[in-house]
N, C-alpha and C positions, 0 to 999 in steps of 0.2 A: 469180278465182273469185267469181262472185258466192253469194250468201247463201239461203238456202231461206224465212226468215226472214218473211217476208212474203207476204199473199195478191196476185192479181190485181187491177190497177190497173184501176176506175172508170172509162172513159174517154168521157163524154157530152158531148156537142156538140151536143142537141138542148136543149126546152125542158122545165127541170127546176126544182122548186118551188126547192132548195137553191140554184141559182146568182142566183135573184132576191131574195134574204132580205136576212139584214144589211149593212147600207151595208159598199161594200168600197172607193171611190174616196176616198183620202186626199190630206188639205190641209194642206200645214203649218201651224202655228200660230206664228207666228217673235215672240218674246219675245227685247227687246233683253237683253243683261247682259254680264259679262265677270267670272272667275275666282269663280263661284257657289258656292255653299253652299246645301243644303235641308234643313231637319227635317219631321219627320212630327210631327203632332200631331190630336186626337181628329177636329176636323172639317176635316181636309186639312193643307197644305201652308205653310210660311212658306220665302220665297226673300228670299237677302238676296247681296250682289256688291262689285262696287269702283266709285268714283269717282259715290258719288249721297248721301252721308252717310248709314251704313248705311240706306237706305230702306226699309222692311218690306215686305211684296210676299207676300200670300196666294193661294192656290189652291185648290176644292175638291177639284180632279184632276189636276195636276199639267201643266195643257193649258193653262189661263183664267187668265190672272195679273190680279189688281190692283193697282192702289199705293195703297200704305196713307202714313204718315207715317214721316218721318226719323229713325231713334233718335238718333242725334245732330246736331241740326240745327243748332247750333257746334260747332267742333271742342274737345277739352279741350285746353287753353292748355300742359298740360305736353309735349305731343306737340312743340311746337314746338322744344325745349330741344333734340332730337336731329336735327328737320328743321324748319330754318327755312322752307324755302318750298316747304312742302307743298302740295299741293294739292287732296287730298280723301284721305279711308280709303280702304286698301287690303283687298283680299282677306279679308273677316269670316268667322269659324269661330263654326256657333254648338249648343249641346248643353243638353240637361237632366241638368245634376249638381248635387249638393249642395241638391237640393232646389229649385233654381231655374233658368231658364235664364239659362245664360252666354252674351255674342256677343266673340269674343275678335277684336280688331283690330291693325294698322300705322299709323304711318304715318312715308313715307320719301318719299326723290326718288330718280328714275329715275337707275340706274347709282352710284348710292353709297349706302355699306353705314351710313351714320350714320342710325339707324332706331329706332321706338320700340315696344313692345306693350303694349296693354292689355285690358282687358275691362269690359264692361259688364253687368247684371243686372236680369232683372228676375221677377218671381212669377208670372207669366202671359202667356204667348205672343200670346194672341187680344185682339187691340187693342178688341172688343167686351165684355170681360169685365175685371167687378174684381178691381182685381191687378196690371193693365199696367202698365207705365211703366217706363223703359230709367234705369240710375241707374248714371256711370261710377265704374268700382270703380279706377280709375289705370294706373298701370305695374306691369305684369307682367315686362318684361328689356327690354335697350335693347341695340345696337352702335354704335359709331364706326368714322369714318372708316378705323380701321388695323387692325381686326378683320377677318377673316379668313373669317368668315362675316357672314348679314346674318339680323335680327330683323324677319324679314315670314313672312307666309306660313303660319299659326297652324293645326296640325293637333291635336285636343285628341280622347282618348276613354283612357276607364275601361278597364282589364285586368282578365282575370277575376279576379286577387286582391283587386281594390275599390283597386287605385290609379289614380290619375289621373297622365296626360303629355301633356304637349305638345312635339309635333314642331314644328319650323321650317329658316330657311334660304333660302337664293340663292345658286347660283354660289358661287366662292371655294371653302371645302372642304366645300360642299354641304347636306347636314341633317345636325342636331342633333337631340337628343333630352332631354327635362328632366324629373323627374317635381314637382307640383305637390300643392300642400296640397289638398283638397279642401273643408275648410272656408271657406279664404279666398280661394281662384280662385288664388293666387300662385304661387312658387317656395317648394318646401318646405323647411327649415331644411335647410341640409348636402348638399343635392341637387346632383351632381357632373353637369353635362351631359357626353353621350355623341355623338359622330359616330358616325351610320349608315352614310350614303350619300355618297358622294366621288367626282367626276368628274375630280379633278384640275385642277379652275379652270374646267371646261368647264361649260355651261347646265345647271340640275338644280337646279329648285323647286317652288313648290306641292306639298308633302307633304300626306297625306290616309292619315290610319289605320281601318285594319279587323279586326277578330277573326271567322273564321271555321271552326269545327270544330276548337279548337284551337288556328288558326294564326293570326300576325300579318301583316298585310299593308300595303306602304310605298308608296300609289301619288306618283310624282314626273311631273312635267312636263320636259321634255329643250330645249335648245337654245331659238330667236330665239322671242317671242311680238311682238305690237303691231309689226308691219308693215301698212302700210295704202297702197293706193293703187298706185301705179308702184312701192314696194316689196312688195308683198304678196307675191312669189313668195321672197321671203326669210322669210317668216315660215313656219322648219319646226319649231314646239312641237309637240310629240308627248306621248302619255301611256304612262308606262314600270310597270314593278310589280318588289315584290321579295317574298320571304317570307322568314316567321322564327318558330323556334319562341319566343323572349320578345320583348314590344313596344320591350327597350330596345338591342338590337341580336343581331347576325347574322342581315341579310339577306342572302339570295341569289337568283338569276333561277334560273329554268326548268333551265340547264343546269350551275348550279351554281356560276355566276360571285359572289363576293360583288360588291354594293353597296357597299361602300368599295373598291374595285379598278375600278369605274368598271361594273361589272356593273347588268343591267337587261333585260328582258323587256317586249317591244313588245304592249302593250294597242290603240291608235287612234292612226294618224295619217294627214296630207294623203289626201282620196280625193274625188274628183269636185270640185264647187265645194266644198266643204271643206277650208278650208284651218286652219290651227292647233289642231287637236282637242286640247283640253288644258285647265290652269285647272280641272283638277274636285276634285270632295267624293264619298267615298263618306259612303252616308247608309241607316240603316235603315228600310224600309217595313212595313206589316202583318205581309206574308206574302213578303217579298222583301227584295234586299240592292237597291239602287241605287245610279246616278252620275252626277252632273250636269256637265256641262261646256261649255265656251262654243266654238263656231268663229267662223271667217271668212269672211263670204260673199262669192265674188268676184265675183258678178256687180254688187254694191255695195260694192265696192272694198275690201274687206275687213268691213264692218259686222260686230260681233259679235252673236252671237245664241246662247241657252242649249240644250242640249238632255240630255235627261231617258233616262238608260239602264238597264236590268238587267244586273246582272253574274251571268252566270252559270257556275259551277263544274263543273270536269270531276272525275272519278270522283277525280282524284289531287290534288283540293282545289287547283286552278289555276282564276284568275277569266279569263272572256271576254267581251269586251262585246256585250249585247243590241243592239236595236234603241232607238234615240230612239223615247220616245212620241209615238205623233201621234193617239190618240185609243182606240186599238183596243190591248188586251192579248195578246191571239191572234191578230195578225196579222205577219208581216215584209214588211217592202217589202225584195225584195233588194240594191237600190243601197245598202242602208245595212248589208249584211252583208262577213263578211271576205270580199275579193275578191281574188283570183289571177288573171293574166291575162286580165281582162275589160276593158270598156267602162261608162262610164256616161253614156246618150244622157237626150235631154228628148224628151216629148213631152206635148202636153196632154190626150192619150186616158189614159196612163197614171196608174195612182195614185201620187198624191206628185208627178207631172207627171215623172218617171223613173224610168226602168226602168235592167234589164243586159242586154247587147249584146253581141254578138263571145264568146260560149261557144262559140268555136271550136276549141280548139287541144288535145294531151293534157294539161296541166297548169292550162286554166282551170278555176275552182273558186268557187262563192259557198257559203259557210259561216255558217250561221244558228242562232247559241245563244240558246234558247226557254228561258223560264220557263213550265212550265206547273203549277197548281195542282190540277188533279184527275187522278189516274190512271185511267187506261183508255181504251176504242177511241174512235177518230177519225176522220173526214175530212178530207185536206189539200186544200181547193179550191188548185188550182194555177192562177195564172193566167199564161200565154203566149201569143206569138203566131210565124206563120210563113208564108212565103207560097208558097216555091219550094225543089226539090231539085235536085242536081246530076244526076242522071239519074231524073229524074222520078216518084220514088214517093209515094205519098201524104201521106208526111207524114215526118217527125224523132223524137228521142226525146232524152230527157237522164238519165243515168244518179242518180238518187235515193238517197243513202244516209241512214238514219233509226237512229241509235245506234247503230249500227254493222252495221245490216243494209241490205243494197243492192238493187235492182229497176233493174231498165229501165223506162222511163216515156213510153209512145206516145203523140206528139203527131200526132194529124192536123192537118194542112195549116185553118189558119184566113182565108187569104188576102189579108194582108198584115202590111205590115211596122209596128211603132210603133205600130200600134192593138189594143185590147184591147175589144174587145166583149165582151157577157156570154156568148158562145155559145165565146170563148178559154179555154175551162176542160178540166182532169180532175182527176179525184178518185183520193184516192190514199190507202185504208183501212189504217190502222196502228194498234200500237198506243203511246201516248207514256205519260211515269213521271210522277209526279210530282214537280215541282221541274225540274232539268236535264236537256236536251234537245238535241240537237244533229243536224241536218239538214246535209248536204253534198250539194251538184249539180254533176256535170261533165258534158261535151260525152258525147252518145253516137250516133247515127246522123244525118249531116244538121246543120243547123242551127235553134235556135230561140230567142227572145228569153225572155228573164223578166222580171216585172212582180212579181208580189207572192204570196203564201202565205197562206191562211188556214186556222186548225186548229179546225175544227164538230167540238164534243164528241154523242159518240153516244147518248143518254138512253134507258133503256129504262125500267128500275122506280126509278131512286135518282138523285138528284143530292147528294154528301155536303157538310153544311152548311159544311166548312172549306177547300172546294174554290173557293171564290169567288176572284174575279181583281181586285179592289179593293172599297171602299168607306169609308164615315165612321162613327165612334160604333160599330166594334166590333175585334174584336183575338182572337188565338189566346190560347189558351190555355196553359200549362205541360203538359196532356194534350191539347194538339194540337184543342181543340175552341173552335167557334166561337162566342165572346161578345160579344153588340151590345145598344146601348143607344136607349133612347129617339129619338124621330127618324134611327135609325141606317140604314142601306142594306148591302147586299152584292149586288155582279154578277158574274153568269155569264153569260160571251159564250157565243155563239155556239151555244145549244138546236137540234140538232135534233127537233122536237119529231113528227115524220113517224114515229119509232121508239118512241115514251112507249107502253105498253102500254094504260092506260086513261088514263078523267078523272077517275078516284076521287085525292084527294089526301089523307096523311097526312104529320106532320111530327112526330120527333122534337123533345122539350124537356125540358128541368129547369130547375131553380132560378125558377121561374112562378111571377107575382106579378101577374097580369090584364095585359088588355091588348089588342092588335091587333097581327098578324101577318099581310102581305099577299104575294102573290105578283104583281108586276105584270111586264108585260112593257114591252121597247123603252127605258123612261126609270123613272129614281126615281117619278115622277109620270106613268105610262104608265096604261093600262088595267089593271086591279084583275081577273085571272084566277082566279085562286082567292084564300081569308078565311079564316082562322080567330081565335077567340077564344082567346086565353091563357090558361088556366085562373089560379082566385087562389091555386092553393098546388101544388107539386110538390117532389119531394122532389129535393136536388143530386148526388144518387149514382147513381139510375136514369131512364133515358130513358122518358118517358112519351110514348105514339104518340095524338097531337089531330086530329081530323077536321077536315080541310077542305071550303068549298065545292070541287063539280067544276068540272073548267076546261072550257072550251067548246072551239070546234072549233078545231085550231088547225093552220097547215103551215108547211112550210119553215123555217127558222131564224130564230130569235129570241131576243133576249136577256132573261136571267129578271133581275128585280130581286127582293130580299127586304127588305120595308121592314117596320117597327116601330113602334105607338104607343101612349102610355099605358101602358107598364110603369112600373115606378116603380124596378127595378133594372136590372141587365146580364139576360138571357135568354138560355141556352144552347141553344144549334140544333141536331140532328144531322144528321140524313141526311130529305129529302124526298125523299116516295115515292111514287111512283105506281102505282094497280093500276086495275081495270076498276070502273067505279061502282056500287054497293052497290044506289042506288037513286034513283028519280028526286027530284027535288025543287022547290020553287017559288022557288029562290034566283034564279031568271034564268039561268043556267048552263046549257049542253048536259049533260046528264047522261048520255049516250048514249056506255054504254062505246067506245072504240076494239079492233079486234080485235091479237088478239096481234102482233106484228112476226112476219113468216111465219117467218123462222128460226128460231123458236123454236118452232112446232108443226108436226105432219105433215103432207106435201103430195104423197104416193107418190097419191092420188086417183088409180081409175079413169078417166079423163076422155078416152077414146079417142073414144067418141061425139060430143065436145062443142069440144075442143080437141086437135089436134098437133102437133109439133116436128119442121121437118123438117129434118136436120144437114145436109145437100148444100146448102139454099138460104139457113138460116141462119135460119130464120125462121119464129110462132109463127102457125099457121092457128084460127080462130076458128066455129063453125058458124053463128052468126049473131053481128051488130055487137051490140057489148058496149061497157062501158065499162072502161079493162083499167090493171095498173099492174107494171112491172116493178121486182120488187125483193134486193138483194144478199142477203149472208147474214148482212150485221149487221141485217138489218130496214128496211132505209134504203129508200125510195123514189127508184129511179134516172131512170126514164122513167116516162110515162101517156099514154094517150092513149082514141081512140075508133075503134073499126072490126072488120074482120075479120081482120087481117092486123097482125104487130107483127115488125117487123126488128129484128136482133139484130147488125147491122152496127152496128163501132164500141166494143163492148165485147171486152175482154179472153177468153181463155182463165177458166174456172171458172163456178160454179154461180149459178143463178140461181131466184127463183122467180115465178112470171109468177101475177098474181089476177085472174078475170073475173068477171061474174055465174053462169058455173057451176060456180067455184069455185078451188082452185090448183093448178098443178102446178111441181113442181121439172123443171126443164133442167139440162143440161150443154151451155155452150155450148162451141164448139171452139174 
């Protein structure tokens, strides 16, 4: 039984402002590493891994790595005591506690448990700012040879009662758990380690702790990792999860199994050239939880390579893994979602250079868990392809569910196979939450390829300031509101800006201290749409509404940037608004309001004379050539064109409303 739940599916395959807007063709960005770790800090990213002496490794976005310098560029001489012929650090765990940050390290040799840990510290992350410099603070625990478990694999984070633990462990009887001073980075007087997680001798490492809602979470790594080559098809590390309600034990999986009974809940493993998906860190973001983890590529014989995820939570506080970043926040490439009886082909039309294939059978499934940060209506540009039916009808369909509501989703026939042109589209109007999201596709009439997902937020009068999808130098707030600082940024993908009601612009602020506040689009350093000045005083309790310059003519989809300069504090944002323009001005700007998005005013218009709808042939008669634009009911501009005559072939079932030079009328198309 499918769902009521949802309007009528967009279905355009002509030339439409939206399908030409934000870059949708993705490239990977492949950054070598192996069993990663990331913190968040004010102006981006620090990535640190195994086998480079912890090497620092910054990011503004978590896309563009660079290398910075070795914090350890000798090894400390005591490590040796437990492995002599080590060979580099292993696996660094690194957190801002006690005021500084700590990067908690190994080191051991491969297949035996005689192992050392330490940690290092230092007053400032940003290798540009005074403060840096990495200073080893010694041994934190050690194993021998006849120990039972092994001391690698350093999983460190604070519980909500303000203590600190560190997880660890390999194989043998799995992870431990220890709670640690917080003063002194160590092992705290009298602290009894705890076993978690127990496989029984069997593979089960890299521990990595999370607190979410509540709950504790144990992500571990399962079975062989570091197969390369003519073994790579042995290398099956997976990444497994547990939950609990305290961080020092009783996990258990999804169905109830504990984690010391060999229990565990499959997060990522082996899927397309990906091989060993494992080795990761949950790590917190802005406005997100994340997880980084390293594969296997096999088309280069296993090379590892890192990659950057959202975990996102289902309604009963269970994490699922997002998409690897590849550049875009609001997009999914579905080769990299959960797959059920699918395929995953190459091809170089496609985005990410692959697609999913073979959505043929009743139980194929691609399942795509979305962090989205602004609630409300959307457009899911859909992008697939199709070339042929088995008895010949125009096109296929792939059944759509969106949080639990489902549609049918009419593809016409795009005419062929593995390529994705920009006319391989339909839109697919929903509405998503904020925060977790979940999208499931399976087979429905026919056959068709999938390629990739993109989700255009629908803009009409507001875009709200804590809705943003990344940026640097700013941070939520305790009341969920959004604070950035000097040089600071925040983006929001994917505007359609075809729905914004005018080009009058006003922005919510408090706690104003002078300044610049820009709205630009495309890039931090894009084109300057709208200005405002920050006032030199506002009070921190109530939102004051600052006049912006109007933004000029703008279409199709584009991404807002909110940049900042010259405050001398943090700047609170709320909600930017858009209404119709007050009045002209000589700021350079189009000042020339936009009219309403039709949905939202009346369009029963007389218009018998002028224009008619004729439902037999599907199609909108014009009395003379006009310049004309068809559009849905969220406001959205579907089709345009120029003539006397506008075809209605190709869209769904539901309402529409068509605008000419003599004015509008609503349809019901059939």
């Amino acid at each position: 039984m499918l769902s009521k739940g949802l309007v009528g599916v967009v279905t355009v395959i002509s030339t439409v402002s939206l399908a030409v807007a934000a870059e949708w063709y993705a490239k990977e960005t492949k950054w070598a590493g192996h069993d990663p770790d990331i913190i968040r800090y004010d102006d981006g990213y620090v990535l640190v891994d195994t086998d480079n002496h912890m090497l620092i490794q910054t990011s503004e976005d978590a896309l563009n790595w660079e290398n910075g310098e070795p914090a350890m560029p000798e090894f400390s001489k005591w490590l040796y005591n437990y492995a002599p012929n080590m060979k580099d650090i292993w696996a660094p765990d690194i957190h801002y506690i006690g005021g500084e940050y700590r990067m908690y390290y190994c080191g051991s040799e491969m297949g035996i448990r005689s192992s050392g840990m330490g940690f290092m510290s230092s007053k400032e992350i940003d290798p540009k700012k005074p403060g840096y410099g990495w200073t080893d603070r010694g041994e934190v625990i050690h194993t021998v040879k006849s120990d039972s478990y092994n001391a690698i694999d350093a999983a460190v984070l604070k519980d909500l009662d303000g203590k600190v633990w560190m997880a660890f462990g390999s194989w043998g009887t799995g992870i431990h758990i220890i709670e640690l001073d917080e003063t002194t980075g160590k092992v705290k007087s009298g602290a009894k380690m705890v076993n978690i997680a127990n496989r029984g001798g069997a593979g089960i490492e890299a521990a990595s702790l999370l607190e979410h809602n509540g709950k504790y979470f144990l992500f571990t790594s399962w079975d062989n990792c570091c197969k390369y080559n003519d073994d790579l098809e042995n290398n099956t590390y997976k990444t497994m999860v547990g939950r609990s309600n305290k961080i020092d034990g009783g996990y258990v999986d999804k169905s109830g199994k504990a984690l010391l009974d060999g229990g565990g809940t499959l997060m990522m493993q082996r899927y397309g050239r990906y091989y060993g998906t494992g080795g990761g860190e949950a790590f917190e973001d802005i406005n997100r939880l994340r997880f980084v983890n390293h594969y296997y590529n096999k088309p280069e014989g296993g090379k590892s390579y890192i990659q950057v995820r959202d975990l996102v939570f289902t309604e009963d506080n269970w994490p699922e893994m997002g998409q690897p970043f590849m550049g875009r926040y609001l997009s999914a490439e579905a080769e990299h979602g959960i797959l059920t009886h699918v395929d995953i082909s190459s091809s170089s039309k496609a985005s990410g250079g692959e697609f999913v294939a073979y959505i043929n059978y009743d139980d194929s499934k691609v399942r795509l868990p979305m962090n989205i940060p602004q609630a409300g209506d959307y457009l899911i540009r859909y992008r697939y392809d199709n070339n042929w039916t088995d008895n010949g009808a125009n096109g296929s369909s792939h059944f759509v569910d969106i949080n639990g509501k489902t549609q049918e989703v009419k593809l016409p026939l795009t005419g062929a196979w593995s390529e994705f042109p920009e006319k391989s589209v339909v839109y697919i109007p929903t509405k998503l939450k904020r925060g977790s999201n979940f999208v499931e596709i399976t087979k429905g009439e026919h056959y068709a390829e999938l390629d990739r997902l993109d989700f255009l937020r629908i803009i009409r009068d507001s875009i709200p300031g804590n809705g943003f999808d990344n940026g640097i130098r700013l941070r939520l707030t305790d009341k969920d509101e959004m604070a950035i600082r000097d040089g600071g940024y925040a983006i929001y993908e994917n505007v359609i800006t075809d729905s914004i009601v005018g080009a009058g612009v006003n922005v919510e602020m408090k706690q104003c201290a002078g300044g610049t506040l820009e709205i630009r689009k495309e890039s931090k350093k894009g084109d300057v749409i709208s200005k405002c000045e920050v006032p030199t005083s506002c009070g921190a309790d109530k939102w004051v509404s600052v006049k912006c310059s109007n933004l000029p003519k703008l279409e199709g989809v584009q991404d807002f940037y909110v940049t900042v300069s010259g405050i001398a504090d943090e700047l609170l944002v709320g909600n930017i608004k858009f209404a119709p323009a007050a009045d002209s001005s000589d700021d350079g700007t189009d000042s020339t309001s936009k009219e309403p998005p039709p949905a939202l005013i009346a369009a029963d218009l007389d218009l018998s004379q002028t224009m008619r709808f004729d439902k037999g042939l599907n199609r909108v008669f014009i009395s003379q050539n006009s310049d004309w634009v068809v559009f849905d009911m969220n406001g959205v501009a579907v089709k345009k064109g120029f003539g006397r005559e506008i075809r209605m072939d190709g869209f769904c079932s539901g309402n529409y409303i068509v605008r000419t030079k003599f004015g509008m009328m609503r349809i019901a198309n059939p």
